[in-house]
C-alpha positions, 0 to 999 in steps of 0.5 A: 500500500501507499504510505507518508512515514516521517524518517527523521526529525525536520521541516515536512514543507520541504519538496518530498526527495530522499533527503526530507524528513517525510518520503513516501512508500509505495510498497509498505505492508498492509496491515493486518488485524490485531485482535477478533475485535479489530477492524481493517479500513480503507482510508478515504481521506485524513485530516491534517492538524497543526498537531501532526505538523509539530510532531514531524518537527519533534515540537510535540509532546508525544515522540514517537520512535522512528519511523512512523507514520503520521496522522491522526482522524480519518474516514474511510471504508471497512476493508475487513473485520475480525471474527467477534466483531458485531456492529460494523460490515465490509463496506460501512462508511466510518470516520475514527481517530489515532495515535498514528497511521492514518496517512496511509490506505488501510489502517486498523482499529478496534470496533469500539473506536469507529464511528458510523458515518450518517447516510447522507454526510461527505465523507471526505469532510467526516475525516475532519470531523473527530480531531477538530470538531471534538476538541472544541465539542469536549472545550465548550460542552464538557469543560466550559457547559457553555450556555445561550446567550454566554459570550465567547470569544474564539482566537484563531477563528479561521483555522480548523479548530478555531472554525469548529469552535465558533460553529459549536458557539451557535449551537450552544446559543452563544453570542460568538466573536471570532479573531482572525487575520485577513479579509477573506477569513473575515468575510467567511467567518461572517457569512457563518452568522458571527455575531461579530468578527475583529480583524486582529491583522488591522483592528485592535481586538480590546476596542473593537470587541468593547465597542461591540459589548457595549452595542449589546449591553454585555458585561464581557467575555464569559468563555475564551477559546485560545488555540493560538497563546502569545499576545492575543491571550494577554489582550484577550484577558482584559475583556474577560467576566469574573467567573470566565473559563479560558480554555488553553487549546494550543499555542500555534503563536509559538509564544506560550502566555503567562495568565497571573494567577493572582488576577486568576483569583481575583476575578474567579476564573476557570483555566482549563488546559485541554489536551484532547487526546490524552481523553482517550485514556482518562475519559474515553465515554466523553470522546464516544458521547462527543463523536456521537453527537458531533455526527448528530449535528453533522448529518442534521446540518447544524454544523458545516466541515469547510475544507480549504485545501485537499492534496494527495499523498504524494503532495503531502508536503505542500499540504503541511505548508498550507498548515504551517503558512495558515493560508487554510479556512477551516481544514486541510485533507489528505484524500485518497483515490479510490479509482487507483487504490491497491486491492488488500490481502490478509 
């Protein structure tokens, strides 16, 4: 089968050649299932996360050996299933999640961590679902309980999570600001129904998002959404309530922020740190029941997967890049093409 394997620590933007840090393999071996419950499955398309980028440059927390083979959500088909399995069939379409592996055209999994993907739903676009989508579902649902007419303000809104992010806000009710950079990422964000979108390349966040408050008779912030750190944190906490949740999802600033701890105390703030993924080990029924209803909105419309750009494996650099430059509006793809896949053998 054809796989992207990271063969050693580096920079994935750069052309794929013998020299890079990603190559790609047109004869690495298909898997095969591990366990009567396991399930085989034929990928359709895998979503890129600022995540997968940071582990290919040995920036993310969790390193693992070389070589490997990157990837995290994905969607696809099942391929083939193991002798107790009992909920899914050959051909069933499905999205999941992983550790690793889902840059490849088959990749494993345990029956319990599949997901049906509803009639009806894209199922290129339910491989951006899972990793996102459940990041900003188990932030402002489970961690935040964000409740209508609270106000969030989202950071980094244009991104992949930071996209979800605004859409779970109307969901819940929420009175949403979006921070952006960019007038076609404004210009989006708005046609989404944001209640109101700054311009942080062009606009100051403090006196745009207080004027808007003041318009609405709001206090303030009740819930910030930051993937991004650095200054826009230490502004955003100036607009904040007393008793507001800042959810600490990522730094793609680069600059991690400091939040003083006195002002914490102060103004009775809630500082969550969520780091979606080590759920899976220490609260896997909140990511089922997250997944679940996430589909749930998908397939009723309730909630869009906007992909920005899909590239093929073999342009997987290319696709890093667009991570790396933040040139997407919502999601980056790896698809696959089925017309040419490689028939599987056990």
């Amino acid at each position: 089968m054809e796989a992207l394997q990271c063969i050693k620590i580096g920079d994935p933007t750069i052309p794929i050649s013998e020299t890079s840090p990603i190559t790609i393999s047109t004869s690495h071996a298909i898997p095969n299932l591990i366990s009567p419950t396991s399930i085989r499955v034929r990928v359709k398309s895998t979503s890129l996360n600022y995540a997968n980028y940071l582990q290919i440059l040995g920036k993310y927390q969790e390193k693992p050996p070389l070589p490997f083979i990157p990837g995290s959500d994905y969607s696809g088909v099942v391929d083939f299933i193991g002798p107790n399995v009992s909920n899914f069939r050959p051909g069933d379409r499905v999205c999941s999640f992983a550790a690793l592996g889902s840059f490849a055209q088959f990749i494993v999994a345990e029956e319990n961590d599949l997901f049906l993907v509803p009639n009806g739903c894209d199922l290129v676009a339910a491989g951006a679902l899972p990793v996102a989508f459940g990041t900003s579902h188990v932030a402002l649902v489970h961690r935040a309980q964000l409740s209508s007419g609270q106000v969030l303000l989202v950071l980094g809104a244009a991104g992949g999570v930071g996209l979800s992010a605004v859409q779970i806000g109307k969901v819940c009710g929420a009175v949403v600001i979006a921070v952006a950079r960019g007038d076609e990422k404004v210009q989006f964000l708005k046609s989404l129904g944001v209640d109101h979108v700054v311009d942080g390349g062009k606009d100051s966040i403090i006196e745009s998002v207080k004027e808007f408050l003041k318009a609405r008779k709001l206090k303030g912030v009740d819930v910030l959404y930051d993937p991004v750190g650095g200054k826009l944190t230490k502004e955003s906490m100036k607009l904040l309530n007393w008793g507001a949740h800042i959810l600490i999802i990522g730094f793609a600033s680069g600059d991690v922020p400091v939040i003083p701890a006195n002002i914490a105390l102060v103004k009775n703030w809630t500082i969550h740190g969520l780091y979606w993924g080590s759920h899976k080990i220490h609260r896997p029924g909140v990511l089922e029941d997250s997944v679940k209803e996430l589909l749930s909105w998908f397939a009723k419309g309730l909630i869009t997967i906007n992909i920005s750009h899909t590239y093929k494996l073999s342009e997987a650099n290319l696709a890093f890049a667009a991570i790396k430059e933040r040139k997407a509006i919502g999601k980056v793809m790896i698809a696959f093409d089925d017309d040419s896949r490689q028939k599987s053998k056990l």
